[in-house]
C-alpha positions in Angstrom: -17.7 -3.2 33.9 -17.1 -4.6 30.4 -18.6 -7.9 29.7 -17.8 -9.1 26.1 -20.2 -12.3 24.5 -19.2 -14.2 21.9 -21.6 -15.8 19.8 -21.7 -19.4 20.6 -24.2 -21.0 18.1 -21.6 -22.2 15.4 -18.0 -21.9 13.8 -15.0 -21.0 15.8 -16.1 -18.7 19.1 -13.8 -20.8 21.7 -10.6 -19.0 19.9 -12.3 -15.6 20.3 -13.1 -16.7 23.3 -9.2 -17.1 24.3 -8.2 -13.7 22.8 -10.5 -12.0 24.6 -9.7 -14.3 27.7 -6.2 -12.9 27.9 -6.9 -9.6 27.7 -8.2 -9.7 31.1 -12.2 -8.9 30.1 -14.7 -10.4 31.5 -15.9 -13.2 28.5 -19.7 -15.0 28.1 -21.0 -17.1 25.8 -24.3 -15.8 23.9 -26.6 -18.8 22.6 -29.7 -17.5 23.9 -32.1 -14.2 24.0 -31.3 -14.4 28.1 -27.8 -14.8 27.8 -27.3 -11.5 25.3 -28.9 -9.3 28.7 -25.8 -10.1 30.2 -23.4 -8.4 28.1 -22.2 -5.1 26.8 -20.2 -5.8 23.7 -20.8 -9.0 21.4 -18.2 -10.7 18.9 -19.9 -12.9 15.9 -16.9 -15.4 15.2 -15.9 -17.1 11.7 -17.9 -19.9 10.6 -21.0 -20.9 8.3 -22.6 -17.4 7.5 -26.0 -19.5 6.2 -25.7 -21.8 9.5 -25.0 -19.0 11.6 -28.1 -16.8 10.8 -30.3 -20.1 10.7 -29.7 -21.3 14.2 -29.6 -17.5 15.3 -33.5 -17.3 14.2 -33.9 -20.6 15.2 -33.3 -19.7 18.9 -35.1 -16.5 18.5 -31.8 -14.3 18.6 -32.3 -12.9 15.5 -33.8 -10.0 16.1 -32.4 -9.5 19.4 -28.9 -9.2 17.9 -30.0 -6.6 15.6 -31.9 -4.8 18.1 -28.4 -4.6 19.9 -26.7 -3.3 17.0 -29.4 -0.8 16.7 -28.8 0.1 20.3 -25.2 1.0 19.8 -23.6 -1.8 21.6 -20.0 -2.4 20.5 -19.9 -5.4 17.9 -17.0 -7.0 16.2 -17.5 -10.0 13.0 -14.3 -11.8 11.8 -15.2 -13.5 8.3 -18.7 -15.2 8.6 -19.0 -11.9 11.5 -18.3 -9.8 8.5 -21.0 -11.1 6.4 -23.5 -10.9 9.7 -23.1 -7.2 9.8 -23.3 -6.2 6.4 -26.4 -4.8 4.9 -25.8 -6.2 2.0 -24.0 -9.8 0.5 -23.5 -10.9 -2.8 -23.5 -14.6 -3.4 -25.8 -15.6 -0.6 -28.4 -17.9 -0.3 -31.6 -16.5 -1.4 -33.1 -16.8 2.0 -29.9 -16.1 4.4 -30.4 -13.4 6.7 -27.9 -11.0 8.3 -28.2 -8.6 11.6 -26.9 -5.8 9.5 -25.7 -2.5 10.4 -23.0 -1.7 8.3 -23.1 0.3 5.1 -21.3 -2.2 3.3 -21.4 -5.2 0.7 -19.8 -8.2 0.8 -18.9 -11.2 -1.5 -19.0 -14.5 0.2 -16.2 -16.9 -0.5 -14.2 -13.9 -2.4 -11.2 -15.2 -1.9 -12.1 -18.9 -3.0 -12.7 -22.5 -1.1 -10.9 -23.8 1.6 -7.6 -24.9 -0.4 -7.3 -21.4 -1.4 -7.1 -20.3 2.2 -3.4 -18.2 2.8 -1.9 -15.5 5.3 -0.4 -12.5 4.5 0.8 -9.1 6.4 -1.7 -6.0 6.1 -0.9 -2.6 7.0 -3.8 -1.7 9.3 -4.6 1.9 10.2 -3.1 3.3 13.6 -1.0 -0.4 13.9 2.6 0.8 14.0 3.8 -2.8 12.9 2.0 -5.0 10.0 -0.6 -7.8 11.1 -0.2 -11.5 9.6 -4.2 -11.7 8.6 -5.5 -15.8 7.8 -7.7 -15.8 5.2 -10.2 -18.6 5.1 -12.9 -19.1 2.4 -13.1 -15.4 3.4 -15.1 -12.6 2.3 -14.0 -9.0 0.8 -15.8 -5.7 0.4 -17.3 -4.9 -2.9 -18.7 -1.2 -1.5 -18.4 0.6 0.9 -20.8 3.5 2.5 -19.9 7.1 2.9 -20.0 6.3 6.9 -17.9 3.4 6.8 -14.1 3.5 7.5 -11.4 1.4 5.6 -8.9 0.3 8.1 -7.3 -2.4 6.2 -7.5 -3.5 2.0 -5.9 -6.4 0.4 -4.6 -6.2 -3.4 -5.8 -8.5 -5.6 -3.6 -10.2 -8.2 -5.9 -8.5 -10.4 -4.4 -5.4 -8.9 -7.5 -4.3 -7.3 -7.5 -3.2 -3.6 -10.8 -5.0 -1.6 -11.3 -3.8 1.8 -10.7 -6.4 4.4 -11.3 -4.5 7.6 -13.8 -2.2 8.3 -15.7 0.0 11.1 -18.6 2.3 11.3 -19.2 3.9 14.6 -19.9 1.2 17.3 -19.3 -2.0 14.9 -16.6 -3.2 13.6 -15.5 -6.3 11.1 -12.9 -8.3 9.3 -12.3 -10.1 6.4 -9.8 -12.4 8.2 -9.4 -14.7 11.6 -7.4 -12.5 14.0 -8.4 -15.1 16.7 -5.9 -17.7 15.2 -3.2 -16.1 15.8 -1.1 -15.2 18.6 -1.5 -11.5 18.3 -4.0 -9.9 20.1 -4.5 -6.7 18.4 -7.2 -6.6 16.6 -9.1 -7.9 19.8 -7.5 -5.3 21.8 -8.8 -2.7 19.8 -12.2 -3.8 19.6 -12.2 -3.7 23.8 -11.1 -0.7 23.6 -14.0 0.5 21.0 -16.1 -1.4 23.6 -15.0 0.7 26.3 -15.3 3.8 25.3 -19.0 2.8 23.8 -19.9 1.4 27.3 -18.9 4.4 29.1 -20.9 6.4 27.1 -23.7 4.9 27.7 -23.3 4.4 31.3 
């Protein structure tokens, strides 16, 4: 049976938490080596990227998250997720720290501070209908890896596209807070993801 954590150390995991509640999956929080046993899929929610990876080594899940990843468990980041799972961030601290796993790099705080947060509707691939995306203090993708696929990019008013939502294989990430809104989509594809990953390794 699926059993999907959320990371629970910082930022905002209860609204993951409710997304993933109503779609009828079995839900645990993670803020702990022992508790990360107990699941089979794991979503890192928006927050402080710097915090997040502090108190993650600070309760020795550091390496346990990226032995999961490693593992081929299903993992989705929204924003500060995003920036978790990248192999590569520009604009970090000097000693912040990420789980990694995707080929990617990302800009922290690409699309400005917290006044400059905004929503807009992306065309996401495989959605028949647009997705109203939040964007807060979010990053965007500066590269991308021949294994990674682009699901959803943004246009700049510079007239550049940035990728805002990305997968390779069993992980998965966005630029943007699905889990304030009301639609469950994103979510719902990521159990799915998680699904299929989990019976494939059963």
């Amino acid at each position: 049976m699926l059993r999907v954590g959320v990371l629970a150390l910082q930022g905002d995991f209860r609204e993951h938490i409710n997304s993933l509640s109503s779609l009828n999956v079995a839900v645990q929080k993670v803020r702990n080596p022992e508790e990360l046993k107990t699941v089979n899929a794991l979503v890192i929610p928006g927050g402080e990227s710097t915090t997040i990876s502090m108190l993650a080594k600070r309760v020795g899940l550091l390496e346990p998250l990226r032995k999961f990843v490693k593992d081929g468990f299903a993992v989705y980041g929204s924003c500060a997720g995003m920036i978790m799972l990248a192999d590569e961030i520009l604009d970090g601290r000097s000693d912040q720290e990420t789980i990694g796993g995707i080929d990617i790099t990302v800009r922290r705080n690409a699309f400005g501070r917290q006044v400059d947060s905004f929503e807009t509707d992306l065309a996401i691939k495989d959605f028949k209908e647009s997705f109203r995306a939040v964007f807060i203090r979010a990053p965007w993708v500066e590269r991308v890896g021949s294994s990674v696929e682009v699901l959803a990019t943004y246009k700049t008013e510079n007239n550049e596209d940035h990728p805002v939502m990305v997968r390779q294989g069993t992980l998965l990430a966005t630029a943007f807070h699905p889990e304030l809104t009301n639609d469950n989509r994103v979510h719902e594809y990521f159990v799915q993801m998680a699904k299929s990953v989990s019976s494939v390794n059963s």
